[in-house]
C-alpha positions as CSV (number, residue, x, y, z in Angstrom):
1,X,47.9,-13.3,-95.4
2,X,45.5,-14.5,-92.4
3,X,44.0,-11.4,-90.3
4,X,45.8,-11.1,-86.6
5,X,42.3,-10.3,-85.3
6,X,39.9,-13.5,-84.3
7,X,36.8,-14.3,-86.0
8,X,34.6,-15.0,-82.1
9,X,34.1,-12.6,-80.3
10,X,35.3,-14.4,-76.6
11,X,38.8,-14.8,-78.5
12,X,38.8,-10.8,-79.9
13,X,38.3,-10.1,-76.2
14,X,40.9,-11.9,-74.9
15,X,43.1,-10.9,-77.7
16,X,41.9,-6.8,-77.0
17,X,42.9,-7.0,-73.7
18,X,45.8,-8.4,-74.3
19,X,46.6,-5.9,-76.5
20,X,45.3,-3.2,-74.9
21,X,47.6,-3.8,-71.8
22,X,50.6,-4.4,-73.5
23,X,50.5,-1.2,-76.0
24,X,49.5,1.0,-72.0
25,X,52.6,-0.2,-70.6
26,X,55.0,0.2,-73.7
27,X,53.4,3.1,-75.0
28,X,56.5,5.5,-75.4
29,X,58.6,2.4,-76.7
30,X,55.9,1.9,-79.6
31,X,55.3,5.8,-80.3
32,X,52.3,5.9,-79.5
33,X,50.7,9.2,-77.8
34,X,48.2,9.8,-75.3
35,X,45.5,10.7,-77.0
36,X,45.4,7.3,-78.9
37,X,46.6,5.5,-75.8
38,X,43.2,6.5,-74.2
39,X,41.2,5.9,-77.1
40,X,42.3,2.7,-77.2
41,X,41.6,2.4,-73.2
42,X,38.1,3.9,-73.6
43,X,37.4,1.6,-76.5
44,X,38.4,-1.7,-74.5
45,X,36.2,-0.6,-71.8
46,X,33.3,0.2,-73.8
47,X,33.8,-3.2,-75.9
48,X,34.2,-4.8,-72.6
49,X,30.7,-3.4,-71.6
50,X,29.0,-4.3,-74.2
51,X,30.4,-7.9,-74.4
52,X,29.3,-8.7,-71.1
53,X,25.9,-6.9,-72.1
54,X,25.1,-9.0,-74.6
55,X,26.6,-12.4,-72.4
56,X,24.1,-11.3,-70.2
57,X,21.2,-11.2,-72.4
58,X,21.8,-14.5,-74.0
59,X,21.9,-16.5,-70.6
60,X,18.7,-13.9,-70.1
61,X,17.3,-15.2,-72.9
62,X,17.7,-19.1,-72.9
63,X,16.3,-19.2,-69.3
64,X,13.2,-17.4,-70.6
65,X,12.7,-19.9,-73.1
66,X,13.2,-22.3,-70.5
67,X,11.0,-21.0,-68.3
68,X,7.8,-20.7,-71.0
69,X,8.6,-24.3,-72.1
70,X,7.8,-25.3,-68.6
71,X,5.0,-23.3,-68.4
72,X,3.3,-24.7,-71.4
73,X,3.9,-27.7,-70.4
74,X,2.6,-27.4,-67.5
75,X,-0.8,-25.2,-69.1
76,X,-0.8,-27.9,-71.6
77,X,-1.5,-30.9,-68.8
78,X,-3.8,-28.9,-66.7
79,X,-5.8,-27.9,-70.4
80,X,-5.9,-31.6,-71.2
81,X,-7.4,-32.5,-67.5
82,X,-9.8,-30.0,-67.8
83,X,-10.5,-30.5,-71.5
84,X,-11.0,-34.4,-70.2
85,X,-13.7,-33.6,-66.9
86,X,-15.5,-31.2,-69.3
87,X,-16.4,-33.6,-72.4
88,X,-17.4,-35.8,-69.9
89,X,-20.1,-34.2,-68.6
90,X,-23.4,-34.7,-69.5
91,X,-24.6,-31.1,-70.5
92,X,-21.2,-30.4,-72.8
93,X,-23.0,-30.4,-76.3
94,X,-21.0,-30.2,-79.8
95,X,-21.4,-26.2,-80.0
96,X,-19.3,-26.4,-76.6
97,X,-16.4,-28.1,-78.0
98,X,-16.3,-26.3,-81.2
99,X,-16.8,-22.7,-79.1
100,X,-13.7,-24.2,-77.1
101,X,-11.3,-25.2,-80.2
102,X,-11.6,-28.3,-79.1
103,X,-12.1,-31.8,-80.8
104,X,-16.0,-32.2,-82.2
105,X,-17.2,-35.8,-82.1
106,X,-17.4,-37.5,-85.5
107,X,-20.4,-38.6,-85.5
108,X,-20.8,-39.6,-89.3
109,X,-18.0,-42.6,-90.6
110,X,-17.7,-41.8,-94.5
111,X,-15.6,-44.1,-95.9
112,X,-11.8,-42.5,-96.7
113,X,-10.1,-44.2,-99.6
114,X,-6.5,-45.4,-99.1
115,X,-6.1,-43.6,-102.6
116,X,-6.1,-40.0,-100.1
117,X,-3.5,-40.1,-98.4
118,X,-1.2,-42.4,-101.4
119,X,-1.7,-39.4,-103.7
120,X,-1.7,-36.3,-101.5
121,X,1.4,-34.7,-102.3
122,X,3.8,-34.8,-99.2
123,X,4.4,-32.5,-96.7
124,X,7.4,-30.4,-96.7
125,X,9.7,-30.0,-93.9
126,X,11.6,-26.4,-92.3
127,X,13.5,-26.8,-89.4
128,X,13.8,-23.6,-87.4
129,X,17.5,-24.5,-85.4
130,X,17.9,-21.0,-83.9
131,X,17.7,-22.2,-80.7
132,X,19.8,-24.2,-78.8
133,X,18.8,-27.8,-78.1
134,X,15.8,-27.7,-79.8
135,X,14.8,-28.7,-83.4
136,X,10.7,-27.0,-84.1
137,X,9.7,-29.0,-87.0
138,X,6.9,-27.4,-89.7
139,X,5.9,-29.5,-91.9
140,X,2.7,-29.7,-94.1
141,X,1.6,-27.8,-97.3
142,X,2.7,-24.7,-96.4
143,X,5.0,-25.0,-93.9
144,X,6.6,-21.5,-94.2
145,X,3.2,-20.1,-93.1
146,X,1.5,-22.2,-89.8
147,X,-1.7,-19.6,-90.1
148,X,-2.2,-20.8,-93.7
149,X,-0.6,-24.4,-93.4
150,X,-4.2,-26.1,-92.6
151,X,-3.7,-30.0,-93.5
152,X,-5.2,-31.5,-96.8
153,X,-8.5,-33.3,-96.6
154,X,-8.6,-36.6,-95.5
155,X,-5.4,-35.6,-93.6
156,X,-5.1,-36.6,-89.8
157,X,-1.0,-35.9,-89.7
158,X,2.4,-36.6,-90.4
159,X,4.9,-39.0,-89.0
160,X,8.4,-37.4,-88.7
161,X,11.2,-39.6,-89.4
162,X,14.8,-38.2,-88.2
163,X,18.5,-39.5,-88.4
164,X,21.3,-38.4,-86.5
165,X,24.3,-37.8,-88.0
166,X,23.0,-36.2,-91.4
167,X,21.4,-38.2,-94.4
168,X,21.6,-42.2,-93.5
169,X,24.2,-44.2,-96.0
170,X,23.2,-47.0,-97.8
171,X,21.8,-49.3,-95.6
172,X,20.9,-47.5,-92.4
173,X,17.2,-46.4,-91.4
174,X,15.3,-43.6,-90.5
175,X,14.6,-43.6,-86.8
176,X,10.8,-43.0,-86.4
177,X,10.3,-39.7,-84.1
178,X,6.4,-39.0,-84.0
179,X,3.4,-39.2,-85.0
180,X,2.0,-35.5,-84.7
181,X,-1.5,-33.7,-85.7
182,X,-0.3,-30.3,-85.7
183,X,2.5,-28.8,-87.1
184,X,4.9,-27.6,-85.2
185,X,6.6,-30.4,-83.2
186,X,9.1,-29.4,-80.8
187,X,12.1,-32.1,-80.8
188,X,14.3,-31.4,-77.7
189,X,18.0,-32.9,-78.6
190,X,20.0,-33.0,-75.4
191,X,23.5,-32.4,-77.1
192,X,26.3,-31.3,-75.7
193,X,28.1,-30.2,-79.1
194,X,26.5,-29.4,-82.4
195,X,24.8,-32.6,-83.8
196,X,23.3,-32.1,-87.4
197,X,20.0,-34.0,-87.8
198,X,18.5,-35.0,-90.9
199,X,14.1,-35.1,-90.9
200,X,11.7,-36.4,-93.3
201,X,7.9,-36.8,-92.9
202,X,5.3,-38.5,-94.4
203,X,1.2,-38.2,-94.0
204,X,-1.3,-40.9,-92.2
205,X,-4.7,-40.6,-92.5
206,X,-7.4,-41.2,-90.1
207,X,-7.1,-44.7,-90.4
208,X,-3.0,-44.4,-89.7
209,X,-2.4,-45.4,-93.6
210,X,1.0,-43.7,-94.7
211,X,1.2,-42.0,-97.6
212,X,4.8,-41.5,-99.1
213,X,8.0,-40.0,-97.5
214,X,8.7,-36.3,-98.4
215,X,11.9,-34.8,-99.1
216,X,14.4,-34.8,-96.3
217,X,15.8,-31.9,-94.6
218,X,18.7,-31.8,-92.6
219,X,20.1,-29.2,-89.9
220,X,22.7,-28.3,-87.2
221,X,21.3,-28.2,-83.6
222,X,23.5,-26.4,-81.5
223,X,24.4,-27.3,-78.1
């Protein structure tokens, strides 16, 4: 026998008030005294409360995450501008950049075998999904672990391959997403209900020769 009470929490609200008013105003009709008529009053209200509560901190906290995308996106332009008139000054030496975390000249070309990146095993892929519109793709050796997820020699990065709609059937492609250096990539999915993606990557080496496609992965974005 199905349960009267609703599995989300907007319809058990709807469905507790309901109740609640109906059992207030036929009260002596049902038998039921006034001790558990106000519990059941006090219990609405403090559901009630705490509904709205925690409505509250969800908007709360997806405008925050808004806000700090647009802030490091904004830090992010005005770093790479900076980065950009700094290297090209004359008296920014290789200990600079490598003080600063930022890219060190290579000023040696050693050969790199195509055999690298053919046999390096491929990355794997996690999809953290726990926030709306937004897919943050890890991928590499270790995935689970970005302090400890360093990429393999002879590595540059991974091209991340996605398909909407799940794994493709036979005879539909991968769409190509990016090419990215540094695990995480952020993929921003503007969908207005839930759209389950499928991702697969596969490594390139400094010379952007691909290695083979990893296993895929695939996930429910939420809207």
């Amino acid at each position: 026998m199905p349960d009267y009470l609703p599995n989300s929490d907007i319809e058990f609200d709807q469905w507790l008030q309901n109740f609640t008013n109906y059992v207030v105003a036929h009260a002596t009709q049902l038998g039921v005294n006034t001790m558990e008529k106000s519990s059941l009053v006090a219990r609405n209200s403090d559901w009630g409360n705490k509904y709205q509560a925690h409505i509250l901190a969800q908007a709360t906290a997806r405008g925050a995450t808004e806000m700090k995308d647009i802030e490091r996106k904004s830090a992010e332009e005005f770093v790479r501008r900076l980065v950009k008139r700094i290297t090209s000054y004359g008296g920014t030496n290789d200990a600079d950049r490598e003080a600063m975390g930022i890219t060190v000249r290579d000023t040696e070309l050693t050969p790199l075998s195509e055999d690298v990146v053919l046999n390096t095993p491929t990355p794997i892929v996690i999809v953290d999904h726990s926030q709306k519109k937004t897919a943050i793709v890890h991928f590499g050796a270790n995935p689970q672990n970005e302090h400890e997820n360093a990429k393999p020699n002879g590595i540059a990065g991974a091209r991340i391959w996605c398909h909407t709609g799940g794994l493709p059937a036979e005879g539909e492609d991968w769409s190509f997403l990016t090419d990215d250096t540094n695990s995480p990539y952020n993929h921003i999915v503007n969908n207005s209900a839930t759209m389950t993606i499928a991702y697969r990557a596969q490594y390139f080496d400094r010379r952007l020769r691909l290695g083979p496609l990893g296993d895929p992965i695939v996930v429910a974005i939420s809207p």
